[in-house]
mmCIF file of the N, C-alpha and C atoms, coordinates in Angstrom:
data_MODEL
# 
_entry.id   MODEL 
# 
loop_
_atom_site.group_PDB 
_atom_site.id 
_atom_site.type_symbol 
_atom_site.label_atom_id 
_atom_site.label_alt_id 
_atom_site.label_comp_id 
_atom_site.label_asym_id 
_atom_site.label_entity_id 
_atom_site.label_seq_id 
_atom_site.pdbx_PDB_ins_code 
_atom_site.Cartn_x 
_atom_site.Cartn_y 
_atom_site.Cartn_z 
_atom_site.occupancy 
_atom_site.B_iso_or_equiv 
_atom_site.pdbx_formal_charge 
_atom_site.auth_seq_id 
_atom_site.auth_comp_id 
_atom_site.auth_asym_id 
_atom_site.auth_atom_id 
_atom_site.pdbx_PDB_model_num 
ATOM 1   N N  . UNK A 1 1  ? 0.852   -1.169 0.000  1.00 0.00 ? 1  UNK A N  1 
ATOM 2   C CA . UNK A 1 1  ? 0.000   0.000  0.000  1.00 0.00 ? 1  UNK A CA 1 
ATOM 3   C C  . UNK A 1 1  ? 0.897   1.231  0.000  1.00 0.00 ? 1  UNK A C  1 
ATOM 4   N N  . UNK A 1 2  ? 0.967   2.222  -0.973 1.00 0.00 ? 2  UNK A N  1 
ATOM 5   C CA . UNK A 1 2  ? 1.401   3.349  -0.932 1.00 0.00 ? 2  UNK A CA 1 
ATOM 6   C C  . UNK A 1 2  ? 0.775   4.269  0.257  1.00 0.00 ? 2  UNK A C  1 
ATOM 7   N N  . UNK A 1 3  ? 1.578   5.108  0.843  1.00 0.00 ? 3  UNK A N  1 
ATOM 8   C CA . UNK A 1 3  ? 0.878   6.175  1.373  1.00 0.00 ? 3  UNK A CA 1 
ATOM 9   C C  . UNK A 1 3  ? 1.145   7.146  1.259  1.00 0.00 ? 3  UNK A C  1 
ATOM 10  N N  . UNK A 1 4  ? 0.441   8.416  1.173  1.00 0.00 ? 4  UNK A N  1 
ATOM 11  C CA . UNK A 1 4  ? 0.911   9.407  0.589  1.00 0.00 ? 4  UNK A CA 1 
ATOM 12  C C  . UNK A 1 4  ? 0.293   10.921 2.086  1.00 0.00 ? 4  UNK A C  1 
ATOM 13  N N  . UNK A 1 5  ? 1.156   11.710 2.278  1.00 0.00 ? 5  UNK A N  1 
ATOM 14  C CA . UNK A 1 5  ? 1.118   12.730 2.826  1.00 0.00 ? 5  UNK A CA 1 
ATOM 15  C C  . UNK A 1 5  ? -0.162  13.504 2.983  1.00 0.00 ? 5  UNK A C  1 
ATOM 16  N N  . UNK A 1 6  ? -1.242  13.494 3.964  1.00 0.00 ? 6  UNK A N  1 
ATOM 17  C CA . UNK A 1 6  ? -2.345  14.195 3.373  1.00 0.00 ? 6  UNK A CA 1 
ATOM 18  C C  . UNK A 1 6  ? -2.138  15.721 3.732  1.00 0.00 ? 6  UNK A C  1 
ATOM 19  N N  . UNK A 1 7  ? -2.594  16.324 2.919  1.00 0.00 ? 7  UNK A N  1 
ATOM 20  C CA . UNK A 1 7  ? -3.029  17.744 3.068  1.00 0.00 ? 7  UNK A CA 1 
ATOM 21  C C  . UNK A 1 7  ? -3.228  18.279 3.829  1.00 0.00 ? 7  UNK A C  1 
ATOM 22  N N  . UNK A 1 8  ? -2.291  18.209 4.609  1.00 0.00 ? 8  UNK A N  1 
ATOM 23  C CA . UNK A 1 8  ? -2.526  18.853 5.690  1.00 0.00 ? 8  UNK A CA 1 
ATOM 24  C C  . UNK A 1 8  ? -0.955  19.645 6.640  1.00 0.00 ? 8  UNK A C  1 
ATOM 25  N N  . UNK A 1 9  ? -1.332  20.940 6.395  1.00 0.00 ? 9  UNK A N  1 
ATOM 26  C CA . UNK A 1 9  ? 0.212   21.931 6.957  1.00 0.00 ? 9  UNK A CA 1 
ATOM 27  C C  . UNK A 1 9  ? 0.169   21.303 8.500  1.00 0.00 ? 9  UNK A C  1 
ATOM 28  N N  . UNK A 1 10 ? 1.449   20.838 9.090  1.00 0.00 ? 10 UNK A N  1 
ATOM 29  C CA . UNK A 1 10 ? 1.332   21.026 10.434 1.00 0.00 ? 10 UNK A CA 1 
ATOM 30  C C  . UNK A 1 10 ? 2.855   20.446 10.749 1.00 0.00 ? 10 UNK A C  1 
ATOM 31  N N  . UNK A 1 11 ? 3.226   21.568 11.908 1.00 0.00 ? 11 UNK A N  1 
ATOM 32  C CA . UNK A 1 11 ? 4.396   21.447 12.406 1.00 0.00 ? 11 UNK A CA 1 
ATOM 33  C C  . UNK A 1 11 ? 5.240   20.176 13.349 1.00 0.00 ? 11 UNK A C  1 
ATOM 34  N N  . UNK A 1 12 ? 3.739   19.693 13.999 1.00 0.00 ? 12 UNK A N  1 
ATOM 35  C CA . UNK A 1 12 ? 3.892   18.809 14.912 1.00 0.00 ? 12 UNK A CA 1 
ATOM 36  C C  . UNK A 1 12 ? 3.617   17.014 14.587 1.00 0.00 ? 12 UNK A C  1 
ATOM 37  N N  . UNK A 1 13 ? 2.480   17.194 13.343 1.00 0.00 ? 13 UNK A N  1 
ATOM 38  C CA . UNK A 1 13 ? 2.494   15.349 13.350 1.00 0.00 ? 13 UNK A CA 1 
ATOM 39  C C  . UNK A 1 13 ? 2.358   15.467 11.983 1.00 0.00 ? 13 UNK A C  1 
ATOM 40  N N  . UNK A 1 14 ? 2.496   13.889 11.663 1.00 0.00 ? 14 UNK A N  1 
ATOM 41  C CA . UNK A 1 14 ? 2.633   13.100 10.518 1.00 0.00 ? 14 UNK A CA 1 
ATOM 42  C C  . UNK A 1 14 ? 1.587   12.460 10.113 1.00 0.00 ? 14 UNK A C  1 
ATOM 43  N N  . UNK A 1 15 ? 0.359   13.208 8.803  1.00 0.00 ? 15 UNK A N  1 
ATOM 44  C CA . UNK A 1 15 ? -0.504  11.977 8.815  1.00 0.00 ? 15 UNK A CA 1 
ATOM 45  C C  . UNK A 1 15 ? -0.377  11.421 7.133  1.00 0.00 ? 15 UNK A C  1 
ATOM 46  N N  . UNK A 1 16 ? -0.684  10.294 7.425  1.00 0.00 ? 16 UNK A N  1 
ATOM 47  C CA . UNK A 1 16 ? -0.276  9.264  6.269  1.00 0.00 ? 16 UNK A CA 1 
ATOM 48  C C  . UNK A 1 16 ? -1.889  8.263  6.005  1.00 0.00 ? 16 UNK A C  1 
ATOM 49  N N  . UNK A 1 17 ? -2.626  9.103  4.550  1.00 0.00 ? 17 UNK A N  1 
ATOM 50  C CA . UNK A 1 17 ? -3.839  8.405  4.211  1.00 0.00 ? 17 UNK A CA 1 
ATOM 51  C C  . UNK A 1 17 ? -3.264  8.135  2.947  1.00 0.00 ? 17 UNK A C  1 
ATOM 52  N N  . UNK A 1 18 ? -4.342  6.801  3.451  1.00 0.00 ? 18 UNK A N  1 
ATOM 53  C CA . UNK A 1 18 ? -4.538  5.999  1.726  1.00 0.00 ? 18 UNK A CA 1 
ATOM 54  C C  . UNK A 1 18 ? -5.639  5.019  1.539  1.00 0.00 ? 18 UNK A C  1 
ATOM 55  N N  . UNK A 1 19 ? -5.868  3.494  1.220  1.00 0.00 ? 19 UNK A N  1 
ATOM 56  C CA . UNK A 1 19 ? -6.744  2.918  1.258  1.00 0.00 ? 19 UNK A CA 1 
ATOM 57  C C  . UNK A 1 19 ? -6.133  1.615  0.308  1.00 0.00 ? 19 UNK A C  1 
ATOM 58  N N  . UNK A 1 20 ? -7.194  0.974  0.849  1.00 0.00 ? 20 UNK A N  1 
ATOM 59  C CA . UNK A 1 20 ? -7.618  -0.404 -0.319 1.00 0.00 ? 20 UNK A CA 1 
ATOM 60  C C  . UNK A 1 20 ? -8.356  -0.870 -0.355 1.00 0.00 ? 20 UNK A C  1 
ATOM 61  N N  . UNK A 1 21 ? -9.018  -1.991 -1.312 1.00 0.00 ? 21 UNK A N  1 
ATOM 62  C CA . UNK A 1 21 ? -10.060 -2.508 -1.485 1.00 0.00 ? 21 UNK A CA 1 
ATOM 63  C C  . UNK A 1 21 ? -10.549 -3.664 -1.330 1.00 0.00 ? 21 UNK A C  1 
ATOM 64  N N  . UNK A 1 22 ? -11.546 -3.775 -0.703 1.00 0.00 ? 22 UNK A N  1 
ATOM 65  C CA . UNK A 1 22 ? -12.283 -4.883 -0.314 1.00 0.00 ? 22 UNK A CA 1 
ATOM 66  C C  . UNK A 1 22 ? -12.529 -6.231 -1.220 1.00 0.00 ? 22 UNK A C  1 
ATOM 67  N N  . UNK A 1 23 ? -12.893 -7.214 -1.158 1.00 0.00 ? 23 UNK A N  1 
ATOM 68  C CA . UNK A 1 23 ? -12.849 -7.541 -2.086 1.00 0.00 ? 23 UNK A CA 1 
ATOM 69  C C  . UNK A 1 23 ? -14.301 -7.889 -2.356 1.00 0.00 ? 23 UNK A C  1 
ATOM 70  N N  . UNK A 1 24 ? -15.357 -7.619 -2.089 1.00 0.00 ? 24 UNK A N  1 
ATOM 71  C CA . UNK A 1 24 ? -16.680 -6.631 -2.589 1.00 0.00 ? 24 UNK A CA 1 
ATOM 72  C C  . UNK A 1 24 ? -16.443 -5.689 -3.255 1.00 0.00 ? 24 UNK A C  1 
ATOM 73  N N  . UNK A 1 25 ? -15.543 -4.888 -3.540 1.00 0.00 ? 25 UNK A N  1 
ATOM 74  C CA . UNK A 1 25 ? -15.323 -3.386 -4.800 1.00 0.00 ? 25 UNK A CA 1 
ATOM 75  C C  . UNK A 1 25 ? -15.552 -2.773 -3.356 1.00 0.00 ? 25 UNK A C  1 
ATOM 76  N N  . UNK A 1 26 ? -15.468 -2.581 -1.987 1.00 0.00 ? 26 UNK A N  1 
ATOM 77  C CA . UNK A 1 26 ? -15.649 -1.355 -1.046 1.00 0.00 ? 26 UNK A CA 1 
ATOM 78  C C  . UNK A 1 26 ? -13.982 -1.057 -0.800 1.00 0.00 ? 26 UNK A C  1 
ATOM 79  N N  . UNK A 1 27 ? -13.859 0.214  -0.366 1.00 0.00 ? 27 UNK A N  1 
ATOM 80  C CA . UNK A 1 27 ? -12.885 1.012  0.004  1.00 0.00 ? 27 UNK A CA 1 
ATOM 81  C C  . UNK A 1 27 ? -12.462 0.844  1.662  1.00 0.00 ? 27 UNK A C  1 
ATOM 82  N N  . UNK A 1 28 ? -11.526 0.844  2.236  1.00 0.00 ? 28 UNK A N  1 
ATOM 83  C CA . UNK A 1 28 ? -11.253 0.865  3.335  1.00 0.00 ? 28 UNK A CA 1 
ATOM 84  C C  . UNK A 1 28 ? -10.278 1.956  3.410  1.00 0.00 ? 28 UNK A C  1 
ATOM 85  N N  . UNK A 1 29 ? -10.003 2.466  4.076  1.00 0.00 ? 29 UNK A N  1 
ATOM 86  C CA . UNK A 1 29 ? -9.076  3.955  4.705  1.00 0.00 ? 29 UNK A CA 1 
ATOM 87  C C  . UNK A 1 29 ? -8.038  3.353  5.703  1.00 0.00 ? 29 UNK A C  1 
ATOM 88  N N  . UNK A 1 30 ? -6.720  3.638  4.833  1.00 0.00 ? 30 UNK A N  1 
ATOM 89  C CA . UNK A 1 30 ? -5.643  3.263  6.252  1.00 0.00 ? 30 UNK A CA 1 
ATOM 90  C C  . UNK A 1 30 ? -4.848  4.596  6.559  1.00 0.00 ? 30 UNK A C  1 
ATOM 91  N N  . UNK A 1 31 ? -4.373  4.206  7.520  1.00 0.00 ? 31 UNK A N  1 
ATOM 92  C CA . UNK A 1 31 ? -4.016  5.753  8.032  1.00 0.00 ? 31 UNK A CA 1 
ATOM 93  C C  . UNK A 1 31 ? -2.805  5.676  9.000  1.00 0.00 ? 31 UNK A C  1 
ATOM 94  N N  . UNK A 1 32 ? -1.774  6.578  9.077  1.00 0.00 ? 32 UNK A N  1 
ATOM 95  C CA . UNK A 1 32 ? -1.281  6.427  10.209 1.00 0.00 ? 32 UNK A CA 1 
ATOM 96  C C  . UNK A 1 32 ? -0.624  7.990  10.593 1.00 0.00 ? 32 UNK A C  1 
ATOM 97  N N  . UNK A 1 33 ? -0.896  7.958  11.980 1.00 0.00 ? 33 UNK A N  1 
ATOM 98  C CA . UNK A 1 33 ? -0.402  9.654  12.360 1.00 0.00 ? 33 UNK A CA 1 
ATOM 99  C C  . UNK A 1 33 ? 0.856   9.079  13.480 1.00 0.00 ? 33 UNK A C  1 
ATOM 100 N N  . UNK A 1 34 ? 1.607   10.354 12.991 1.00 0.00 ? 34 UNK A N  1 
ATOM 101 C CA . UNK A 1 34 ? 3.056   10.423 14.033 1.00 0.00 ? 34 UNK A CA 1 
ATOM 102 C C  . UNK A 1 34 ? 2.717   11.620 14.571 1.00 0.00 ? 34 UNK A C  1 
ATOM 103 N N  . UNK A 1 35 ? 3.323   11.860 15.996 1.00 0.00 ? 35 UNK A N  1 
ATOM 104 C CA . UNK A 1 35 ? 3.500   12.754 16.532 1.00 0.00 ? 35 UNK A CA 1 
ATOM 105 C C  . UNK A 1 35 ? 4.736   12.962 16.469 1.00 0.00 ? 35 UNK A C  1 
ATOM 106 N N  . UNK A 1 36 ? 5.293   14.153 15.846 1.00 0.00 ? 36 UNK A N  1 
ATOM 107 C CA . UNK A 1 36 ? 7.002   14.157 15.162 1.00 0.00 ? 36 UNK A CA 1 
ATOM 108 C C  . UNK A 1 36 ? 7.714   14.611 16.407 1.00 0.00 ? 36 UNK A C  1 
ATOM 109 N N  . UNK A 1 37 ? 7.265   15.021 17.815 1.00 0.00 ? 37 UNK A N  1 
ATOM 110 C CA . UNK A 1 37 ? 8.178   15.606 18.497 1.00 0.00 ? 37 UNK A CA 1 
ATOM 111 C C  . UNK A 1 37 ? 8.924   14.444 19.521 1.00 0.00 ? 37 UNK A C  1 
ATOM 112 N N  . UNK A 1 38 ? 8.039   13.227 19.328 1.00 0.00 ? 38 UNK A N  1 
ATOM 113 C CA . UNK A 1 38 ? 8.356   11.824 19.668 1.00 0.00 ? 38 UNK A CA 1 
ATOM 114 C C  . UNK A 1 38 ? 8.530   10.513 18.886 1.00 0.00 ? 38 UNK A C  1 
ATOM 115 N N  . UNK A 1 39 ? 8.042   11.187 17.915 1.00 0.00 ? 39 UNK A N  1 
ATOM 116 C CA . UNK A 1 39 ? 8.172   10.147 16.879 1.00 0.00 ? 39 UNK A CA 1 
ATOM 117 C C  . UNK A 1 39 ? 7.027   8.864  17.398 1.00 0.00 ? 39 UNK A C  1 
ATOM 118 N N  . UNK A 1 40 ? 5.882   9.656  18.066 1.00 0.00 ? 40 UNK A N  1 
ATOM 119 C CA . UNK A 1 40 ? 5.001   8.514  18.854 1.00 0.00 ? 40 UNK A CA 1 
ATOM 120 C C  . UNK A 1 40 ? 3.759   8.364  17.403 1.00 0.00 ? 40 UNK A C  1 
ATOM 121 N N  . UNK A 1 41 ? 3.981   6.753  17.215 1.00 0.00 ? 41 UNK A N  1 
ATOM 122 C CA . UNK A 1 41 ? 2.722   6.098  16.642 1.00 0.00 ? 41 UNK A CA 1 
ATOM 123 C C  . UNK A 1 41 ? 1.175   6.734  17.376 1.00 0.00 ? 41 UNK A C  1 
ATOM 124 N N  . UNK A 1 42 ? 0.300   7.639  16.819 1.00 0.00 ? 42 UNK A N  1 
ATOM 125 C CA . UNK A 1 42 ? -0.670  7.419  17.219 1.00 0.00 ? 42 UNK A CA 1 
ATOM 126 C C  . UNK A 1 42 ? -1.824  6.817  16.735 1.00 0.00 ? 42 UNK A C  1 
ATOM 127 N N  . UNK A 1 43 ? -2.012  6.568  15.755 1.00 0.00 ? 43 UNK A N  1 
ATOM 128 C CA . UNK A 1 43 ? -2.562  5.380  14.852 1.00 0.00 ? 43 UNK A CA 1 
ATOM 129 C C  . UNK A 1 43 ? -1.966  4.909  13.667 1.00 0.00 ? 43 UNK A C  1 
ATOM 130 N N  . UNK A 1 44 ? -1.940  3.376  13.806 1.00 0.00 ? 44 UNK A N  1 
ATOM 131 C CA . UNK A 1 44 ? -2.824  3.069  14.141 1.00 0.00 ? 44 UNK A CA 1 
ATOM 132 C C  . UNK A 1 44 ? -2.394  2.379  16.244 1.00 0.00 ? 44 UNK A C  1 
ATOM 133 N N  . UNK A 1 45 ? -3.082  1.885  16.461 1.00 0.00 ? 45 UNK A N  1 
ATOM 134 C CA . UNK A 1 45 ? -3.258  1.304  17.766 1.00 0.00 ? 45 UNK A CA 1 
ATOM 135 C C  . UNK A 1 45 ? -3.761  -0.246 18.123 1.00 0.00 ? 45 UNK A C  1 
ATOM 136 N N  . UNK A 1 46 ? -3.132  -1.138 19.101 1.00 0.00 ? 46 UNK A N  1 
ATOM 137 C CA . UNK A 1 46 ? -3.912  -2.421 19.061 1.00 0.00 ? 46 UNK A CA 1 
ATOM 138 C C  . UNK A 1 46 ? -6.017  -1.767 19.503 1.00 0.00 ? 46 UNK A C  1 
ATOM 139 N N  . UNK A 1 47 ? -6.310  -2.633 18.576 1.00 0.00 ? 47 UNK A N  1 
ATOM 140 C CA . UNK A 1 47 ? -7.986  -2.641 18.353 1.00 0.00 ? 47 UNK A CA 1 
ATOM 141 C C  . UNK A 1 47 ? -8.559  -1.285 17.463 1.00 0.00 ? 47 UNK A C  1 
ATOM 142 N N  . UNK A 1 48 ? -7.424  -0.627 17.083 1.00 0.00 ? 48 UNK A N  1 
ATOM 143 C CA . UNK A 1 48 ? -7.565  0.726  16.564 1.00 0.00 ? 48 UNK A CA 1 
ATOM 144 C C  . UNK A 1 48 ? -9.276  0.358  15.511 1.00 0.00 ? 48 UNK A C  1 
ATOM 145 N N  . UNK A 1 49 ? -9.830  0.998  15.419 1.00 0.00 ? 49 UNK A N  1 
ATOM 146 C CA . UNK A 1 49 ? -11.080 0.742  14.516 1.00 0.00 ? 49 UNK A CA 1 
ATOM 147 C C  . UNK A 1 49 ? -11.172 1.316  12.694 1.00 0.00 ? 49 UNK A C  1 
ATOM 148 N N  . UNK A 1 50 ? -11.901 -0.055 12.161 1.00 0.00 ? 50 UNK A N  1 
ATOM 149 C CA . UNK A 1 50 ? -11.615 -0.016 10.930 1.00 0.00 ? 50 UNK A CA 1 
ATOM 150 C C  . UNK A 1 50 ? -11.973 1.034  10.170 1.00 0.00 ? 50 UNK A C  1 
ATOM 151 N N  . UNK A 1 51 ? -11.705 1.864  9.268  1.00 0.00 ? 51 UNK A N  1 
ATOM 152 C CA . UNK A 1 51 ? -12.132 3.199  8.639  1.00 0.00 ? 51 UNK A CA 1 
ATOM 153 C C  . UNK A 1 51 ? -13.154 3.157  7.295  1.00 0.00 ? 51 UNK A C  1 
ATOM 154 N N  . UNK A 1 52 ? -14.215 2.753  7.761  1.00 0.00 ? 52 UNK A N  1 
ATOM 155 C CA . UNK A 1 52 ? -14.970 2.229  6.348  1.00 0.00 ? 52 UNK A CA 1 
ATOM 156 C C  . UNK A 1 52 ? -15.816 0.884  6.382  1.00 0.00 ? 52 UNK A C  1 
ATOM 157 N N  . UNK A 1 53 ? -16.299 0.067  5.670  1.00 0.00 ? 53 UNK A N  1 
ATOM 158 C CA . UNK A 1 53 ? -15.840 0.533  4.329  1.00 0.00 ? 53 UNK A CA 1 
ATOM 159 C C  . UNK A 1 53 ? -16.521 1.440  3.446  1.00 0.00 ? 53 UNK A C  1 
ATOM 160 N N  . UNK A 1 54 ? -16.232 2.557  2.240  1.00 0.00 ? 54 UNK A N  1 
ATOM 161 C CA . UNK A 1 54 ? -16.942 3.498  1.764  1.00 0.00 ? 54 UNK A CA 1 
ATOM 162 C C  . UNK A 1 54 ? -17.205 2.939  0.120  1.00 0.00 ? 54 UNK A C  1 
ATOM 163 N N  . UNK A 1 55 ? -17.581 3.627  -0.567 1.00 0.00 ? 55 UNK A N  1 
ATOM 164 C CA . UNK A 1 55 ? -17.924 3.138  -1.940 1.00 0.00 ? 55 UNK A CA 1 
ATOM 165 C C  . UNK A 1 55 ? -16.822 3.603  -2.969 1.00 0.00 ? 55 UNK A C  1 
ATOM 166 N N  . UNK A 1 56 ? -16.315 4.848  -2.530 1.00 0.00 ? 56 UNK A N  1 
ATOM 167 C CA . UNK A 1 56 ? -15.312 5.031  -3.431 1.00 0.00 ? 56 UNK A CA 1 
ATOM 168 C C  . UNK A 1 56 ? -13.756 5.019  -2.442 1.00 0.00 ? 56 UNK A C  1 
ATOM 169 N N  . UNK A 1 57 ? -12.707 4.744  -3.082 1.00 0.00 ? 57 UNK A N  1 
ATOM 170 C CA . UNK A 1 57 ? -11.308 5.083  -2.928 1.00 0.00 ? 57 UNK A CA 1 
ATOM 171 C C  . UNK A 1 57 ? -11.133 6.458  -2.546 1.00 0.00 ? 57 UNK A C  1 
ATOM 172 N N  . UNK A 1 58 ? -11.680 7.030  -3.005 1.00 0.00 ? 58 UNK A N  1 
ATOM 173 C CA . UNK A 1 58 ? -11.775 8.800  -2.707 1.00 0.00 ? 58 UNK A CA 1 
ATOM 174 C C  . UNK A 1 58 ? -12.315 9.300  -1.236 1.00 0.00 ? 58 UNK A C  1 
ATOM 175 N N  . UNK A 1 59 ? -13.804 8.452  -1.244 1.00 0.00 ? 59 UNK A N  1 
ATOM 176 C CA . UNK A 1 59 ? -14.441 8.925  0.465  1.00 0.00 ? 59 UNK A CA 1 
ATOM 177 C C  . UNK A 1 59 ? -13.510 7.792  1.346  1.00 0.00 ? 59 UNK A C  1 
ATOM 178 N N  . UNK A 1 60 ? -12.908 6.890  1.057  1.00 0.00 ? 60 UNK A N  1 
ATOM 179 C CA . UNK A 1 60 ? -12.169 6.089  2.026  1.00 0.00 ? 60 UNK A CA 1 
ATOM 180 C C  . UNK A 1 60 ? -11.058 6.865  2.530  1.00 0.00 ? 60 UNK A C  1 
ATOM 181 N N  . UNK A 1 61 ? -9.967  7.373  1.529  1.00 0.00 ? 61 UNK A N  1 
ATOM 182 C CA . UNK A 1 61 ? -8.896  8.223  1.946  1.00 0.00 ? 61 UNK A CA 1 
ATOM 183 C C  . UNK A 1 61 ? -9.323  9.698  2.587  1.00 0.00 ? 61 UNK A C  1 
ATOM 184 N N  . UNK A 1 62 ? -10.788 10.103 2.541  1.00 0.00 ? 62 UNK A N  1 
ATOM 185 C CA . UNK A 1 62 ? -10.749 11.320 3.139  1.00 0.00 ? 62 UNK A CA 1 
ATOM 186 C C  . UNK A 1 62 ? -11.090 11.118 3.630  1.00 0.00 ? 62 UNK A C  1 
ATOM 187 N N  . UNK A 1 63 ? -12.480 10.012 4.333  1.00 0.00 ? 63 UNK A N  1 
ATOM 188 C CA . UNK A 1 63 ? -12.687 9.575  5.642  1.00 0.00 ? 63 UNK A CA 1 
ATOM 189 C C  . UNK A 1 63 ? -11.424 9.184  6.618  1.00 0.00 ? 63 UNK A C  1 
ATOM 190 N N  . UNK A 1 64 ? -10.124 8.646  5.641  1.00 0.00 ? 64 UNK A N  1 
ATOM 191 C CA . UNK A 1 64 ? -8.648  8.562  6.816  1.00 0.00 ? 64 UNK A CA 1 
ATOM 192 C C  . UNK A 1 64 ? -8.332  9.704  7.682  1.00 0.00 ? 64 UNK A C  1 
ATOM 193 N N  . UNK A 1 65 ? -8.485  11.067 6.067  1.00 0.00 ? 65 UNK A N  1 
ATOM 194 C CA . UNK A 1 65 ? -7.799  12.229 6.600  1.00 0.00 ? 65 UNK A CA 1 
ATOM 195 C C  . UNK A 1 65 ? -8.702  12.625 7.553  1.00 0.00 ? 65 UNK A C  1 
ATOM 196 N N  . UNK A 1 66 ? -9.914  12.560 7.570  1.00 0.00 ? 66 UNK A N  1 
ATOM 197 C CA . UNK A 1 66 ? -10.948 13.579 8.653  1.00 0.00 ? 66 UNK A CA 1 
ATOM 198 C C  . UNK A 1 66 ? -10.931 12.552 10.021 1.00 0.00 ? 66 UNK A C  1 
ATOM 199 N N  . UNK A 1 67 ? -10.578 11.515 10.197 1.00 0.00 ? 67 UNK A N  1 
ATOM 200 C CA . UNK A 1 67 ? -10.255 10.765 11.761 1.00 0.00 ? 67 UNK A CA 1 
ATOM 201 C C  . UNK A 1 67 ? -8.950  10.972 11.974 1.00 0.00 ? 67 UNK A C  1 
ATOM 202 N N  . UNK A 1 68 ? -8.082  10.921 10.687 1.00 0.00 ? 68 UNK A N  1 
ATOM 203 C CA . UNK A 1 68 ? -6.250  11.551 11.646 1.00 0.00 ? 68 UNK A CA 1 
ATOM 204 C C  . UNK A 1 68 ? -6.617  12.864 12.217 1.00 0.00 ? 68 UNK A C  1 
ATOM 205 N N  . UNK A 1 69 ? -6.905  14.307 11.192 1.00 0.00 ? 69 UNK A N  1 
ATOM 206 C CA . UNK A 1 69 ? -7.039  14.963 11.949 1.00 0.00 ? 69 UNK A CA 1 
ATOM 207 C C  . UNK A 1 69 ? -7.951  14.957 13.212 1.00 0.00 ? 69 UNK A C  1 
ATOM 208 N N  . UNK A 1 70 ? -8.952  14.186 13.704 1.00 0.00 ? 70 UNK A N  1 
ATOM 209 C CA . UNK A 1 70 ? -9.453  13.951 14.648 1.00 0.00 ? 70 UNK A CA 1 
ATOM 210 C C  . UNK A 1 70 ? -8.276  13.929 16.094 1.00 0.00 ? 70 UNK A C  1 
ATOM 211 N N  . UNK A 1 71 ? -7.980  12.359 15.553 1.00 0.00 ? 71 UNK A N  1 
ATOM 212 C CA . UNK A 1 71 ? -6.594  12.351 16.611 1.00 0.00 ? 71 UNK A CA 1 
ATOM 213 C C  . UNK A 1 71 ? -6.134  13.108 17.017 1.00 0.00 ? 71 UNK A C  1 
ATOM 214 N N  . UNK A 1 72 ? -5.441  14.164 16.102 1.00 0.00 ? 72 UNK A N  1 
ATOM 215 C CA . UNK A 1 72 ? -4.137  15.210 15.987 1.00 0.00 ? 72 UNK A CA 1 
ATOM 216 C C  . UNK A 1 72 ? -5.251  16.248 17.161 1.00 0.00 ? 72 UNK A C  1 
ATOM 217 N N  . UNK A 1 73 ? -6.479  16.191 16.886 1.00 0.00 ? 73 UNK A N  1 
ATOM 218 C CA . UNK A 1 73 ? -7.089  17.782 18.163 1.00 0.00 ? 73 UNK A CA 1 
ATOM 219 C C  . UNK A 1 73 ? -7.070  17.288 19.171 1.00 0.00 ? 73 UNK A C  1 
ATOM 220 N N  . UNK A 1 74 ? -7.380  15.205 19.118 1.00 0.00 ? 74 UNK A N  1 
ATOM 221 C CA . UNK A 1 74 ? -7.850  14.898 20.407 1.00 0.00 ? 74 UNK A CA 1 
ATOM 222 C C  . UNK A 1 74 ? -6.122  15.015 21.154 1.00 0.00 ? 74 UNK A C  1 
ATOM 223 N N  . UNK A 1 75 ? -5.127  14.510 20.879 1.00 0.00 ? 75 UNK A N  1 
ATOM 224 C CA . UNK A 1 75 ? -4.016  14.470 21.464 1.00 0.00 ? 75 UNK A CA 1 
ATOM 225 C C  . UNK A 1 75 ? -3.654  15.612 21.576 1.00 0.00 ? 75 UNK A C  1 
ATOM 226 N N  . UNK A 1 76 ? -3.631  17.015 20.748 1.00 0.00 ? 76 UNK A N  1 
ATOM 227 C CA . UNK A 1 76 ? -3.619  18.431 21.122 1.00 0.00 ? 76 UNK A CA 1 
ATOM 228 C C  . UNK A 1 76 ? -3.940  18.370 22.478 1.00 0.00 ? 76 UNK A C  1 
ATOM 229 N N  . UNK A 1 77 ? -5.472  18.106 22.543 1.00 0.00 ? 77 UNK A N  1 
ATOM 230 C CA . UNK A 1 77 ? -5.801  18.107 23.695 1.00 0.00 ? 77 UNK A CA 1 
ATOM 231 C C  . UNK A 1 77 ? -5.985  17.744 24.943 1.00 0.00 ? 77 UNK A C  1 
ATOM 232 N N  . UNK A 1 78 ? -5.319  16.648 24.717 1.00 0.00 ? 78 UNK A N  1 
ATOM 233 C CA . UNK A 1 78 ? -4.757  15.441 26.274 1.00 0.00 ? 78 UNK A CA 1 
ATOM 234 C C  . UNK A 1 78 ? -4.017  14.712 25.448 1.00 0.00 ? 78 UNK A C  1 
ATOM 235 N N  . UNK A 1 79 ? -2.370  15.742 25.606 1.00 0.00 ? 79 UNK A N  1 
ATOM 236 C CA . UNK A 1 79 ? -1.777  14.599 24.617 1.00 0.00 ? 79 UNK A CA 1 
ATOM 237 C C  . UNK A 1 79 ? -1.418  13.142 25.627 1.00 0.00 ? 79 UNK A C  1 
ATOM 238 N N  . UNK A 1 80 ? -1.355  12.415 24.583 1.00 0.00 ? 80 UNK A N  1 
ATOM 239 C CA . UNK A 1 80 ? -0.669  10.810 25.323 1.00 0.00 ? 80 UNK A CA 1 
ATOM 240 C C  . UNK A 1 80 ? 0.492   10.780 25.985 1.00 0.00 ? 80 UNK A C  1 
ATOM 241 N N  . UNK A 1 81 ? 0.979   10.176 26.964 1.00 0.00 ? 81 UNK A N  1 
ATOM 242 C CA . UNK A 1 81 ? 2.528   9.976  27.231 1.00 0.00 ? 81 UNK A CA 1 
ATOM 243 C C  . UNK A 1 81 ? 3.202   9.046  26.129 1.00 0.00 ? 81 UNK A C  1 
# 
């Protein structure tokens, strides 16, 4: 699976969307965010939850990007140790 950099400016983490496909033709969203000042994995996580599945490749990878950035406010906001 390629992953590619999403769109998104930010000084502090790393998010990495992409996807693949089901083998029904559905989309799944993979994702993974770094926190760069630790280099801390924050997703994915053991039991982390699956992102999808959506109908296109397109709403799968932006459904990735709109739960990384999720992460990125929730750990803003109580970050993890």
């Amino acid at each position: 699976m390629a992953r590619h950099k999403a769109d998104l400016a930010d000084d502090e983490f790393e998010i990495y969307a992409s996807y693949h496909s089901t083998g029904d033709g559905r989309y799944i969203g993979d994702l993974k965010v770094i926190r760069k000042a630790d280099r801390r994995v924050l997703f994915p996580f053991e039991g982390a939850p699956q992102i999808g599945p959506h109908e296109s490749a397109h709403e799968a990878r932006r459904a990735a990007v709109e739960y990384g950035r999720a992460i990125v406010a929730a750990d803003r906001a109580a970050p993890e140790p």
